[in-house]
N, CA, C and O atoms as a DFTB+ gen file, in Angstrom:
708 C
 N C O
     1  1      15.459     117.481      36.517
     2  2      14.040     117.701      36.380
     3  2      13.635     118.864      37.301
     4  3      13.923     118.897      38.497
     5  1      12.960     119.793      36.664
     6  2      12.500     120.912      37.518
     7  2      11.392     120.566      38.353
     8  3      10.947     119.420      38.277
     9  1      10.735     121.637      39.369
    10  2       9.772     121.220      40.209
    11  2       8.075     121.202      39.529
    12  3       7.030     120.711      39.956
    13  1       8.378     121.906      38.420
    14  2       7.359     121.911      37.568
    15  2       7.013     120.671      37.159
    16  3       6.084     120.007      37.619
    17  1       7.969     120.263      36.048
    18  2       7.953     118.907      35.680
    19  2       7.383     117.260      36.519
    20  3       6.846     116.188      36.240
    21  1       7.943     118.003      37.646
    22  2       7.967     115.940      38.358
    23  2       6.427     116.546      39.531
    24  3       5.985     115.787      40.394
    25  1       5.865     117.915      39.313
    26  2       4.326     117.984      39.845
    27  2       3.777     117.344      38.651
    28  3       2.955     116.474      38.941
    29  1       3.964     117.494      37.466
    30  2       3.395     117.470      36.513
    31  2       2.959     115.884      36.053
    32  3       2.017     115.468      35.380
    33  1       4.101     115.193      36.741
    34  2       4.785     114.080      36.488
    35  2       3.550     112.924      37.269
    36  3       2.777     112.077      36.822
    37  1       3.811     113.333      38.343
    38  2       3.314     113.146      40.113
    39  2       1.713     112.840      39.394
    40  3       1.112     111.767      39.338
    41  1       1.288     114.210      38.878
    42  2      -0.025     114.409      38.655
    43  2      -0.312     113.187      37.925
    44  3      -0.884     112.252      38.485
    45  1       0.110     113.126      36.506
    46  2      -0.365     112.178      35.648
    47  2      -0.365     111.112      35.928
    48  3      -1.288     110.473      35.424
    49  1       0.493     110.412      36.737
    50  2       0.524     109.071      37.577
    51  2      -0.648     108.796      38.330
    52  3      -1.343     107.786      38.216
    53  1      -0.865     109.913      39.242
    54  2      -2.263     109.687      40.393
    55  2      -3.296     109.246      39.365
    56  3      -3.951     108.206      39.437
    57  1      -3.362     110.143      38.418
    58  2      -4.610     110.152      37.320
    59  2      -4.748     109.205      36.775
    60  3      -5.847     108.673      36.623
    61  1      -3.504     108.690      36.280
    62  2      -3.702     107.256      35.351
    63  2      -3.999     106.032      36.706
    64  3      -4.659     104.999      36.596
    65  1      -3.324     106.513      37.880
    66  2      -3.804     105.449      38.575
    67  2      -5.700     105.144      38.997
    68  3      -6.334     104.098      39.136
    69  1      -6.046     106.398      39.075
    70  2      -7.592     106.608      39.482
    71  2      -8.151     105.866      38.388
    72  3      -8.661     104.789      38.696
    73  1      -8.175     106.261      36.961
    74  2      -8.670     105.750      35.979
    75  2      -8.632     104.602      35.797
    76  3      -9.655     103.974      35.524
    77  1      -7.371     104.000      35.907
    78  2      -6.855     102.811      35.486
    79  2      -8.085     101.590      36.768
    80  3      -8.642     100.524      36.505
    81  1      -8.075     102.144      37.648
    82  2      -9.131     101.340      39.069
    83  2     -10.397     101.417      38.385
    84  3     -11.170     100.486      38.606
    85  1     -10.749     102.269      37.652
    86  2     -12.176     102.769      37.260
    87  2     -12.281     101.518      36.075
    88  3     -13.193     100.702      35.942
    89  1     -11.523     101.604      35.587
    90  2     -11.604     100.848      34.347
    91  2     -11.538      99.636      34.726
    92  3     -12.336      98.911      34.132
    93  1     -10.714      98.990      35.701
    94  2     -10.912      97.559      36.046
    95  2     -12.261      97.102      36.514
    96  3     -12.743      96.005      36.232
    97  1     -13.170      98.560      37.679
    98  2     -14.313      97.902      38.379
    99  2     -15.258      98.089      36.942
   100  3     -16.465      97.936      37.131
   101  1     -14.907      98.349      35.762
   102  2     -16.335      98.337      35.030
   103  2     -15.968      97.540      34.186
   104  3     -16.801      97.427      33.286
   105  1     -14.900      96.799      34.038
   106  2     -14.797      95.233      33.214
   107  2     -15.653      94.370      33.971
   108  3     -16.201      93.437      33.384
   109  1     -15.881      94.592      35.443
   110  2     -16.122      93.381      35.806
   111  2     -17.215      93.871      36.478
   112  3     -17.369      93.464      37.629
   113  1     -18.094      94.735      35.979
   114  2     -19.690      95.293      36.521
   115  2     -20.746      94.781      35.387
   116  3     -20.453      94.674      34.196
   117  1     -21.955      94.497      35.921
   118  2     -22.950      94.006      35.160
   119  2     -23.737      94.404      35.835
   120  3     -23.316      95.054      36.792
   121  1     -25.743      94.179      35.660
   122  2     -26.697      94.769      35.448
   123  2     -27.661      93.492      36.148
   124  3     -27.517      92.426      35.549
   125  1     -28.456      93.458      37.126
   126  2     -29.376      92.141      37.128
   127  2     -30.395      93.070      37.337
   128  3     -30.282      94.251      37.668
   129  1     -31.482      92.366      37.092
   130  2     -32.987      92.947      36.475
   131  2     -33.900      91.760      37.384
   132  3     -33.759      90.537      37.391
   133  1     -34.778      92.531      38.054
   134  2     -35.935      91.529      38.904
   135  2     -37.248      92.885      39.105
   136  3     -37.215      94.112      39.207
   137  1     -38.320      91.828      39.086
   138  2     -39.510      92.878      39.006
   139  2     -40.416      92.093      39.931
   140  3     -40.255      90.886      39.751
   141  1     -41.310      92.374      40.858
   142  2     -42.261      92.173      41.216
   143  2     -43.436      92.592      41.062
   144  3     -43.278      93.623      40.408
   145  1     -44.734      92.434      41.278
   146  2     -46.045      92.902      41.469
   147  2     -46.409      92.993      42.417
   148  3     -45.658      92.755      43.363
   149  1     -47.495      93.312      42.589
   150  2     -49.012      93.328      44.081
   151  2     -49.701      94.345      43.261
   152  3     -49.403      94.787      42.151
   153  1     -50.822      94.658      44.153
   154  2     -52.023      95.700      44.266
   155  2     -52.365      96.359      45.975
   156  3     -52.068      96.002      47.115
   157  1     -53.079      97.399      45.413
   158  2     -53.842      98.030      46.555
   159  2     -54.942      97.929      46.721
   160  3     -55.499      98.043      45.629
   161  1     -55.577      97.783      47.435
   162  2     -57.393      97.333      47.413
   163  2     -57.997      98.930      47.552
   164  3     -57.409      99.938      47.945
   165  1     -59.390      98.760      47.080
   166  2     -59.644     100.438      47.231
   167  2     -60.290     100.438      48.684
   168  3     -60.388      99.509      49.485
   169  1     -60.674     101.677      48.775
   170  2     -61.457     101.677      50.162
   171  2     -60.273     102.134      51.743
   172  3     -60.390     102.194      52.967
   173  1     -59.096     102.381      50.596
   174  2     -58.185     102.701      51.939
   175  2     -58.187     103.750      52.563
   176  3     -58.742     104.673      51.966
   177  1     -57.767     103.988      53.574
   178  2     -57.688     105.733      54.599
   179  2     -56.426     106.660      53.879
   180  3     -55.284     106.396      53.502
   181  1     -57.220     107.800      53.902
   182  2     -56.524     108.452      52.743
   183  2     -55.432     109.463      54.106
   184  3     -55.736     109.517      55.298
   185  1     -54.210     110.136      53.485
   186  2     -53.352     110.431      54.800
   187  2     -52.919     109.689      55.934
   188  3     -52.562     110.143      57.021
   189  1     -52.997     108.307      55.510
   190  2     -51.926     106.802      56.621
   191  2     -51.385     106.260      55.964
   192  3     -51.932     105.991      54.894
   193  1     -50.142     105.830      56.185
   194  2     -49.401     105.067      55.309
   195  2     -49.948     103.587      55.451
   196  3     -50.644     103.379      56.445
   197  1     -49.702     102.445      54.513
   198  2     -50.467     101.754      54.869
   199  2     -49.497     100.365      53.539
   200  3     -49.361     100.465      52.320
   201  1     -49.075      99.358      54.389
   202  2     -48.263      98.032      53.752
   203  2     -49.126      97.427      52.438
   204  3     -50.049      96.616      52.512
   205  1     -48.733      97.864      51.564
   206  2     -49.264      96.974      50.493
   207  2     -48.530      95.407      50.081
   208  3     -47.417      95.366      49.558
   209  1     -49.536      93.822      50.485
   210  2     -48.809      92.665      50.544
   211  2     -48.091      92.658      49.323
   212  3     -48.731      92.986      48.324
   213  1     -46.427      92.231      49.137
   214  2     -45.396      92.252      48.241
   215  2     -45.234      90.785      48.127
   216  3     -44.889      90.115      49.101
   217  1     -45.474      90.265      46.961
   218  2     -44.855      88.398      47.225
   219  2     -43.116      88.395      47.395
   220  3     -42.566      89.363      46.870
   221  1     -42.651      87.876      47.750
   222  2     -41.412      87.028      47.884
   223  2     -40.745      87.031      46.476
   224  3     -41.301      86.331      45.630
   225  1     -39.489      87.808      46.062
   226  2     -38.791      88.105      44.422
   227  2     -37.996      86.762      45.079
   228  3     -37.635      86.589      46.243
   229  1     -37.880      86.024      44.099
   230  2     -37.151      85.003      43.857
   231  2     -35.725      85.232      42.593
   232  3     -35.820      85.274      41.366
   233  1     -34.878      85.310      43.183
   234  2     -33.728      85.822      42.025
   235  2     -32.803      84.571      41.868
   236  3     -32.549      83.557      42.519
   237  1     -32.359      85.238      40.481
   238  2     -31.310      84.566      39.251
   239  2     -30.375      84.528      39.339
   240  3     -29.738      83.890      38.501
   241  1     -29.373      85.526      40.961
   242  2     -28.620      86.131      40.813
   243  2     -27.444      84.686      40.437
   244  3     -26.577      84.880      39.584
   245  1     -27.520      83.469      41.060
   246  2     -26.650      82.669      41.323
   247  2     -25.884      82.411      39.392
   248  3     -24.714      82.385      39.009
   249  1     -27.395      82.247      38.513
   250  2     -27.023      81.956      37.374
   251  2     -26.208      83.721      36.392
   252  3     -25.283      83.738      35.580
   253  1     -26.897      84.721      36.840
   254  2     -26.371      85.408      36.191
   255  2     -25.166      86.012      37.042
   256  3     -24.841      87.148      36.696
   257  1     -24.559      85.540      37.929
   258  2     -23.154      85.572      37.959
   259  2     -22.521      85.006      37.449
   260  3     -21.455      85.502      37.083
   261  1     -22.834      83.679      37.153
   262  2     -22.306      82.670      36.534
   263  2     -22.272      83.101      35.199
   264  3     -21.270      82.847      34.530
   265  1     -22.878      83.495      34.885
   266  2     -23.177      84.310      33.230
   267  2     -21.965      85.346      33.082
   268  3     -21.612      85.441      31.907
   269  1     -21.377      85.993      33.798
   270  2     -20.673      87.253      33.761
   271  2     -19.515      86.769      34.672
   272  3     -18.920      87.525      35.441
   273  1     -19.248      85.486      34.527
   274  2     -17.937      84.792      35.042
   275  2     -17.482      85.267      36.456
   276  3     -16.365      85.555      36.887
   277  1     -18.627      85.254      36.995
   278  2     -18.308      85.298      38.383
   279  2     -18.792      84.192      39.814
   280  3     -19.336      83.171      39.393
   281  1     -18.708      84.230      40.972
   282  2     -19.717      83.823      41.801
   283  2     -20.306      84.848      42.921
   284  3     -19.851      85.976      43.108
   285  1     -21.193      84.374      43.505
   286  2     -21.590      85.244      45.346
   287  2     -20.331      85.554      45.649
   288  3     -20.101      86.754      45.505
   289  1     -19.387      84.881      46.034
   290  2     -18.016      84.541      46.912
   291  2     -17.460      85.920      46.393
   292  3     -16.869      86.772      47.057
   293  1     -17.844      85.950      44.798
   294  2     -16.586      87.536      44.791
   295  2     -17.446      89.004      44.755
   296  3     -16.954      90.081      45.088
   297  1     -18.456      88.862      44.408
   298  2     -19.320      90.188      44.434
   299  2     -18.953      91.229      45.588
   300  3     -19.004      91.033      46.802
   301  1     -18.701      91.996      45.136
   302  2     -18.274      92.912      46.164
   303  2     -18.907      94.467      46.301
   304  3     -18.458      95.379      46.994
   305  1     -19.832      94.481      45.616
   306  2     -20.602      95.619      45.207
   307  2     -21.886      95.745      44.814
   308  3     -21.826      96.236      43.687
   309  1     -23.126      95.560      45.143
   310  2     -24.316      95.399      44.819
   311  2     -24.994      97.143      44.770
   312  3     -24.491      97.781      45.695
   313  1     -25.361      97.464      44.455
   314  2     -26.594      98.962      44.878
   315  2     -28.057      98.921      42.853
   316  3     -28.103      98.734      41.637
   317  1     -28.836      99.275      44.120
   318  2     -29.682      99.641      43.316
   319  2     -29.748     100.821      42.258
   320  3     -29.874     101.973      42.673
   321  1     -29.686     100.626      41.246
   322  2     -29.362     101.812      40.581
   323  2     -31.071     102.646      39.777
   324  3     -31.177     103.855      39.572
   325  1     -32.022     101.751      39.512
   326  2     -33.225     101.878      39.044
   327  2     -34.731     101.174      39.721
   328  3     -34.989     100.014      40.043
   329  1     -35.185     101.868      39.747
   330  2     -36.375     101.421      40.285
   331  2     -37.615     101.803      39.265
   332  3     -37.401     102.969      38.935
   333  1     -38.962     101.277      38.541
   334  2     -39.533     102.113      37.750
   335  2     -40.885     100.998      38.487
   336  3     -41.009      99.787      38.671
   337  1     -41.618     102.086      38.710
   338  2     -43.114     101.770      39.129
   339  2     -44.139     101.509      38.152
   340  3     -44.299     102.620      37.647
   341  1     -44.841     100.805      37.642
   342  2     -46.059     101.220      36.805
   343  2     -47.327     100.943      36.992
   344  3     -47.389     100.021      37.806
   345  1     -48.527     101.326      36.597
   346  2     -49.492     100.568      36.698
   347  2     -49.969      99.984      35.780
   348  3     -50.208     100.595      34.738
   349  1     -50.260      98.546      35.918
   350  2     -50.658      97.829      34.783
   351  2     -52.107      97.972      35.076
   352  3     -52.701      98.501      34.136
   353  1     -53.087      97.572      36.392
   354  2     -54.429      97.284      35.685
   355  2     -55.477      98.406      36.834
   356  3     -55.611      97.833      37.915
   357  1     -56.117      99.647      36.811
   358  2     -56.734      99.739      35.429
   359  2     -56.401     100.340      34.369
   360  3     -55.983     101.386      34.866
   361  1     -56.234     100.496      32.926
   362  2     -55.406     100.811      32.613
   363  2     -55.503     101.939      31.974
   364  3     -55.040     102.176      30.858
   365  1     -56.084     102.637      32.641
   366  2     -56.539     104.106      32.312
   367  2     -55.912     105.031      33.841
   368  3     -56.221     106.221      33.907
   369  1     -55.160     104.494      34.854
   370  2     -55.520     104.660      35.651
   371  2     -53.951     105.420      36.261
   372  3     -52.905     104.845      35.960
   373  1     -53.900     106.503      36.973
   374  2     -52.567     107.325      36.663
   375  2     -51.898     107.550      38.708
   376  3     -52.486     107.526      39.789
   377  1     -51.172     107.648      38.498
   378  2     -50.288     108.039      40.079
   379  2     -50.529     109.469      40.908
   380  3     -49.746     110.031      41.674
   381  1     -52.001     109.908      40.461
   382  2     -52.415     111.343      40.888
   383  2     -53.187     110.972      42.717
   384  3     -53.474     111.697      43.669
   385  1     -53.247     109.875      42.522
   386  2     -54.009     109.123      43.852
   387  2     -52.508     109.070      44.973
   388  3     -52.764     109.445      46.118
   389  1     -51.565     108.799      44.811
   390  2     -50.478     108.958      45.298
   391  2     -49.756     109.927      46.014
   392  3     -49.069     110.871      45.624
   393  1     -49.960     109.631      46.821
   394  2     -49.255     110.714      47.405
   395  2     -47.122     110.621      47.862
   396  3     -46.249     111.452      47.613
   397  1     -47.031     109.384      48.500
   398  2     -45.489     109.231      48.629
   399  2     -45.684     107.354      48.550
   400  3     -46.601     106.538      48.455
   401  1     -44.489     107.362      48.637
   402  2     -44.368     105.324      48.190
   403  2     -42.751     105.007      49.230
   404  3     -41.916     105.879      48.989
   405  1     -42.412     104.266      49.957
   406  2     -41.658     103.686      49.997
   407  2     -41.501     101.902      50.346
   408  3     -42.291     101.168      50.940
   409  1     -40.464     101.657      49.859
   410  2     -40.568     100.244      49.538
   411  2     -38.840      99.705      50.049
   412  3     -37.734     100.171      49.777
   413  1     -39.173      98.805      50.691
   414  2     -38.359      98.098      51.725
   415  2     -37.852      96.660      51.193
   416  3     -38.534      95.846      50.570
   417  1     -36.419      96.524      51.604
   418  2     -36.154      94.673      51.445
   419  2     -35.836      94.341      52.659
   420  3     -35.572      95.044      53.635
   421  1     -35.901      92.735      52.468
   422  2     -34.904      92.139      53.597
   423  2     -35.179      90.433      53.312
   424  3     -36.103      89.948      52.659
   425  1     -34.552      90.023      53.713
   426  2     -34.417      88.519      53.764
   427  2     -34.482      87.989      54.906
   428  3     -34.037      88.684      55.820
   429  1     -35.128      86.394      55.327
   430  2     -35.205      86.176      56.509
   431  2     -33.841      86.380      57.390
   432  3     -34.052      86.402      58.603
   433  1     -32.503      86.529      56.993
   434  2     -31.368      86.461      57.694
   435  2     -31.018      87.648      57.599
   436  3     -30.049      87.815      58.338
   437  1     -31.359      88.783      56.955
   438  2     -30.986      90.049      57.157
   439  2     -32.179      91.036      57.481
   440  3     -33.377      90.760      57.418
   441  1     -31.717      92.008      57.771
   442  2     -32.523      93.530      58.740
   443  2     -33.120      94.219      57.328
   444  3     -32.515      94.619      56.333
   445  1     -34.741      94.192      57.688
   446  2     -35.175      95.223      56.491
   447  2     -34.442      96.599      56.508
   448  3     -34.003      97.127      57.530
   449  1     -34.366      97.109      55.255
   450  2     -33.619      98.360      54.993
   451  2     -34.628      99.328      53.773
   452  3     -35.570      98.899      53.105
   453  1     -34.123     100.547      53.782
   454  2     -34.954     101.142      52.199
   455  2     -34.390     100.672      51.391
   456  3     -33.220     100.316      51.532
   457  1     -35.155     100.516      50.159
   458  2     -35.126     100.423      48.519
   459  2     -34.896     101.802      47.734
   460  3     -33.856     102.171      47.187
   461  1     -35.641     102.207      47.783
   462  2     -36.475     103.486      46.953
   463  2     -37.504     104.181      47.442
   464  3     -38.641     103.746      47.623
   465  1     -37.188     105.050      47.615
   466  2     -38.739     106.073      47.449
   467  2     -39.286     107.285      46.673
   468  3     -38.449     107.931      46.042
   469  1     -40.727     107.738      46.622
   470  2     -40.541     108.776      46.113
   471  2     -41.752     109.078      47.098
   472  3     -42.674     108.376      47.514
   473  1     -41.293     110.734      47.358
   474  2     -42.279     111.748      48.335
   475  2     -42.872     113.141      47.332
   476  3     -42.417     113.733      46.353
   477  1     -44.332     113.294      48.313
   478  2     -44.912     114.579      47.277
   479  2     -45.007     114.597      45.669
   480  3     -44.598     115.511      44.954
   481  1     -45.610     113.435      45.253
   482  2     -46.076     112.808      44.331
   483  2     -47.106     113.481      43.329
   484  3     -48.303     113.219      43.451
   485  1     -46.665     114.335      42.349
   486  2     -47.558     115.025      41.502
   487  2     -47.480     115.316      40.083
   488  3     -47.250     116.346      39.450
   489  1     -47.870     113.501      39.601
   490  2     -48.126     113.221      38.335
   491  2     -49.468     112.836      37.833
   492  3     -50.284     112.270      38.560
   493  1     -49.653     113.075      36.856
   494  2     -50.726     112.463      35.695
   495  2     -50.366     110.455      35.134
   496  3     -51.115     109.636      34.600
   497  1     -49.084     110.366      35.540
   498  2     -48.528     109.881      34.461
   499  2     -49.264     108.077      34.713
   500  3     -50.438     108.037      35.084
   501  1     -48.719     107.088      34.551
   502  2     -48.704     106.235      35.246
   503  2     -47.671     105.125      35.359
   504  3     -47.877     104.022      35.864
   505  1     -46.433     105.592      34.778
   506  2     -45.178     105.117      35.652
   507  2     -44.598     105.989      36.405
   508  3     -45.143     107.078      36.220
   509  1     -43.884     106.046      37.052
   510  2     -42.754     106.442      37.853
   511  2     -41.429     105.776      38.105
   512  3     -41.118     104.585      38.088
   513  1     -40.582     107.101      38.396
   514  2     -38.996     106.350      38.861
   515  2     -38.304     107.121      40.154
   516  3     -37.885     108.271      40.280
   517  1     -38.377     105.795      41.218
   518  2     -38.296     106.080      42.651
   519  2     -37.224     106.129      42.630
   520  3     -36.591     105.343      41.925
   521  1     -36.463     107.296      43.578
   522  2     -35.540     107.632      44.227
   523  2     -34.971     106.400      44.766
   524  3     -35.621     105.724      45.563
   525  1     -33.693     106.030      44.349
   526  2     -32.937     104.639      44.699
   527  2     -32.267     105.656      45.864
   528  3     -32.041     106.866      45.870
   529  1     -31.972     104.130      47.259
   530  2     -31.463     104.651      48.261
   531  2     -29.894     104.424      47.754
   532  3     -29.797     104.108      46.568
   533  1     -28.941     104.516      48.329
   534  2     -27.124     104.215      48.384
   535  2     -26.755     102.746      49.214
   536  3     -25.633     102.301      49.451
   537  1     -27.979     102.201      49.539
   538  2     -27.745     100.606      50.313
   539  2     -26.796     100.119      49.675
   540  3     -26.391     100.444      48.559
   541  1     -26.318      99.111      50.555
   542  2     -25.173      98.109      49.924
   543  2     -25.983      97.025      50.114
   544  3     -26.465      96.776      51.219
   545  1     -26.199      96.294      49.057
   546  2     -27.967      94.999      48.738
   547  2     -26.802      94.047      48.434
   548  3     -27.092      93.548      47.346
   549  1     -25.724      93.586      48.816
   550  2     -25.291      92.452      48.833
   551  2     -25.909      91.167      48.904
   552  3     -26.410      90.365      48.116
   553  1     -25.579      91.308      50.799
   554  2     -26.779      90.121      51.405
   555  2     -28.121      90.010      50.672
   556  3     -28.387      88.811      50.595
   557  1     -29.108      90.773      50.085
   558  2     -29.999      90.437      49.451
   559  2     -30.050      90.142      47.980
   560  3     -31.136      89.811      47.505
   561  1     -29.155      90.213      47.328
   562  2     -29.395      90.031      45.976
   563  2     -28.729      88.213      45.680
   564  3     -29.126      87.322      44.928
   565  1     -27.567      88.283      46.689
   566  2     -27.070      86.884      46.875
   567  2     -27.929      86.309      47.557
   568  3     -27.379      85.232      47.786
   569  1     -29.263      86.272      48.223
   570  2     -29.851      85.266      48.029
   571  2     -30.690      85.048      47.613
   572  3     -31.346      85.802      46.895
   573  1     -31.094      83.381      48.079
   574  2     -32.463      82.867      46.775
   575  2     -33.218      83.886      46.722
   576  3     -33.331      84.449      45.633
   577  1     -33.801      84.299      47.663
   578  2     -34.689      85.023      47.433
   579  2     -34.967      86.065      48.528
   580  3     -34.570      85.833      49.670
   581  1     -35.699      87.325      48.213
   582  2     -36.022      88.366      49.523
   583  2     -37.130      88.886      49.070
   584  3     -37.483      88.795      47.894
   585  1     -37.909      89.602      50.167
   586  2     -38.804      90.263      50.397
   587  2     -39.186      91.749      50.278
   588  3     -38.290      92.473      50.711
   589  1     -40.009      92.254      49.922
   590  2     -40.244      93.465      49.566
   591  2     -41.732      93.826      50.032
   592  3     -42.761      93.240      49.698
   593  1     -41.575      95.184      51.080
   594  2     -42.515      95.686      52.005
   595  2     -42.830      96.942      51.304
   596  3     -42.097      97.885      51.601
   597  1     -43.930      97.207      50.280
   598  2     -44.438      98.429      49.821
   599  2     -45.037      99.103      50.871
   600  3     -45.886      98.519      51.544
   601  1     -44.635     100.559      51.178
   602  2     -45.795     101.318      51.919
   603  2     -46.264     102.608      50.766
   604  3     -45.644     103.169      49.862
   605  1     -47.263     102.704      51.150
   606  2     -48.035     103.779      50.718
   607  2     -48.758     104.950      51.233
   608  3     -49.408     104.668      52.239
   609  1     -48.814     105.701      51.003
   610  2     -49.537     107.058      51.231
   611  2     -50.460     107.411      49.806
   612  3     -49.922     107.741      48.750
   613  1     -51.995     107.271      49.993
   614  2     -52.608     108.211      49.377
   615  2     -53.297     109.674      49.948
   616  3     -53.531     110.114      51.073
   617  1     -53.495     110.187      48.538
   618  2     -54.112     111.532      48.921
   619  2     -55.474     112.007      48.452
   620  3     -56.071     113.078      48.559
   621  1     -55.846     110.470      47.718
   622  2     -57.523     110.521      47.431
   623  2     -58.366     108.914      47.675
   624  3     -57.669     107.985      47.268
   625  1     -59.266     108.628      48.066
   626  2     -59.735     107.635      47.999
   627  2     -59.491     107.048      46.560
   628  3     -59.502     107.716      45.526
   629  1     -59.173     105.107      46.692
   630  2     -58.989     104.302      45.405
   631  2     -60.465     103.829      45.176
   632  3     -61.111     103.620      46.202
   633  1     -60.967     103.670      44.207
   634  2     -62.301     103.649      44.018
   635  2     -62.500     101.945      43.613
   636  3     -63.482     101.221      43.774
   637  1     -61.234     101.666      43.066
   638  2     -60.936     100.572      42.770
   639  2     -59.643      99.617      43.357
   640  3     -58.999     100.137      44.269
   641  1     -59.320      98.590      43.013
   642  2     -57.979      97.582      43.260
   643  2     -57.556      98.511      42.077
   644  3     -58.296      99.045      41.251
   645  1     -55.588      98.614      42.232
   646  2     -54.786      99.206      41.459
   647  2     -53.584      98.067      41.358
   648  3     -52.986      97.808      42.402
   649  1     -53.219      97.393      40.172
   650  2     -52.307      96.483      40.186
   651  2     -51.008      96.841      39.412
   652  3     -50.980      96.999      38.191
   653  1     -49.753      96.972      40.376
   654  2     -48.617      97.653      39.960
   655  2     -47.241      96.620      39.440
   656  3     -47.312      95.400      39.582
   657  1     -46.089      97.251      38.869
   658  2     -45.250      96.448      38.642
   659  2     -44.670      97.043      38.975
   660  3     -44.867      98.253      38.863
   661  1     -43.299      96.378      39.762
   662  2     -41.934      97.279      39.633
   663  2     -41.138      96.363      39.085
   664  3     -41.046      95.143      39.224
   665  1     -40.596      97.129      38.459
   666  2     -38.876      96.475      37.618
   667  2     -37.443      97.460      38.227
   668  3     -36.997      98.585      38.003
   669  1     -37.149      96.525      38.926
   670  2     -35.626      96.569      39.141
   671  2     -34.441      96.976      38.501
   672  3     -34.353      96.450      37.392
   673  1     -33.397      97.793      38.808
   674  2     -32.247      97.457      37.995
   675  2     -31.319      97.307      38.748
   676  3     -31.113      98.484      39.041
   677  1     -30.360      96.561      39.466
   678  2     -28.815      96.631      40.447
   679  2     -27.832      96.191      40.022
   680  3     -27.655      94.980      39.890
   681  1     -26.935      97.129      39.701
   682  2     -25.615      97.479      39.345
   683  2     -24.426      96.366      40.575
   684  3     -24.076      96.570      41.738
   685  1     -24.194      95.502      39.837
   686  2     -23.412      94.087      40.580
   687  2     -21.692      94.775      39.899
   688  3     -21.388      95.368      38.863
   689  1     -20.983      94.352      40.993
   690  2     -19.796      94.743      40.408
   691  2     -18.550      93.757      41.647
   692  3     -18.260      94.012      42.816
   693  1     -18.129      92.734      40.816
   694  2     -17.342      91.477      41.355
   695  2     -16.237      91.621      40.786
   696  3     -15.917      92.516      40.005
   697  1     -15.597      90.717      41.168
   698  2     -13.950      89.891      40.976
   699  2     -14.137      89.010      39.740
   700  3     -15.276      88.604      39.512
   701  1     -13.595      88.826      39.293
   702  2     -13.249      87.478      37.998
   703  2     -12.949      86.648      38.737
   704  3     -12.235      86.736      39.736
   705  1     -13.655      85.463      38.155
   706  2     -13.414      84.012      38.829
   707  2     -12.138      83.583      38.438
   708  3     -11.708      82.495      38.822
């Protein structure tokens, strides 16, 4: 075998090996979906960031592992892959008041961390899709439940309450039971 050949050789091995890993972690990757609400009250200081109250997401994760033949015990990969903001009520009512958003988790046993954000905010629209951080959301998605700390920045007085949704998307990627 020449030296050509067994580089050649060498090569296709590494490759099939890379792939071949790729292909195992996406047999055993799935999708969990959680959304929360709140609002902003109007009347806020425009240029301060300022905590909008987030209720407590209560998640599925236990059953939809179980769904995708897994448990907590093997998950080995959690990250947020989607975040989409909207406003549901009023419903005429658009993200031009906005100036930046970030939004925080944590659980009573773990350290709040970022979610998502988005900065310099200049739409008409009235959804949005926040900049997902690279967290590893293990600890939070395995449990019952966690918390979510909206902050806000506007850049015009709210004249009104603004009532938002976010929907979730995190990319779970485990072991076979």
């Amino acid at each position: 075998m020449n030296m050509k050949t067994k580089i050649l050789s060498i090569s296709l091995l590494l490759s099939l090996l890379f792939t071949s890993c790729d292909v195992v972690d996406n047999l055993f990757t799935f999708y969990i979906s959680d959304e929360a609400s709140f609002s902003v009250n109007s009347g806020l200081p425009v240029n301060s960031p300022f905590d909008a109250p987030t209720p407590d997401v209560t998640t599925n994760s236990t059953a939809e592992f179980e769904n995708n033949n897994t448990n907590a015990n093997l998950v080995k990969d959690v990250k947020l892959k989607e975040l989409q903001l909207a406003i549901t009520s009023p419903a005429d009512k658009t993200f031009s008041f906005l100036k930046e958003i970030h939004i925080y988790i944590s659980t009573d046993d773990t350290d709040e961390i970022e979610l998502a954000y988005l900065t310099n905010i200049n739409t008409t629209a009235n959804t949005l899709y926040l900049i997902c951080t690279s967290a590893k959301l293990d600890k939070y998605i395995k449990a019952s439940s966690y918390k979510l700390r909206t902050q806000i920045t506007t850049k015009e007085t709210l004249m009104q309450k603004v009532d938002f949704k976010a929907n979730m998307k995190f990319r779970i990627t485990a072991d076979p039971l």
